[in-house]
N, C-alpha and C positions, 0 to 999 in steps of 0.2 A: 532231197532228203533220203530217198532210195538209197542212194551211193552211201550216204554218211554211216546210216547203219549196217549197211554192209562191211563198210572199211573197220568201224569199233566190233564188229563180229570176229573179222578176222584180228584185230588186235586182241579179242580174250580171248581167243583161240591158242595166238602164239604166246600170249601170257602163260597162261595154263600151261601149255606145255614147257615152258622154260619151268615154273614151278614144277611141275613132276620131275623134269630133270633135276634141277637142283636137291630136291627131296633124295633122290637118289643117292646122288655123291653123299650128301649128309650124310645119309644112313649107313653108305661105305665106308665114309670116316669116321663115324662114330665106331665100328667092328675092329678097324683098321686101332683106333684109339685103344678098346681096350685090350683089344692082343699086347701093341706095345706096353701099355700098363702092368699087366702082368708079365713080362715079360724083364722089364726094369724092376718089378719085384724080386723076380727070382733072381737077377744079375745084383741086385742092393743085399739078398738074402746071402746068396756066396760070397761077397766083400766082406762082410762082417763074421762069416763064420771063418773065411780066411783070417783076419786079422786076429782073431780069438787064437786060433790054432798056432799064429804065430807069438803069440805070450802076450801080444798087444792088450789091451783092458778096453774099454767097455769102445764098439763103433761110434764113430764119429756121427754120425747119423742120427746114434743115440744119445748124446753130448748135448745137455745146453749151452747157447753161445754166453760167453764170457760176463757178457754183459745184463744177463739174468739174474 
C-alpha cells in the first residue's frame, strides 16, 4: 500500500510539473500572438493606404463580399 501511494505522489508531482510547463509556452504564445497581431495590423494598415495612394478606391479588406 506504501509503494502505491508513493508511485501516485510521484505521478502528481510529474503532473504538475508538466502543467507548469505547458502554462509557460501558453503564456509565450499568447505574447508571441499578440505581437504578430499587431504587427499584421500595421502590415493590413499599409496595404490599404498603399492602394488608396494608388487611385485604387475603397480596401478590399473594407469591401463586403458580393454576396451581402
Amino acid at each position: 500500500m506504501d509503494a502505491r501511494v508513493t508511485k501516485l505522489e510521484e505521478l502528481a508531482a510529474h503532473l504538475g510539473a508538466v502543467v507548469d510547463d505547458l502554462s509557460d509556452i501558453v503564456a509565450r504564445q499568447e505574447k508571441e500572438l499578440a505581437v504578430l497581431q499587431r504587427r499584421m495590423a500595421i502590415v493590413m494598415e499599409r496595404e490599404a493606404q498603399r492602394e488608396l495612394a494608388e487611385g485604387g478606391t475603397v480596401p478590399l479588406t473594407d469591401q463586403k463580399p458580393p454576396h451581402w
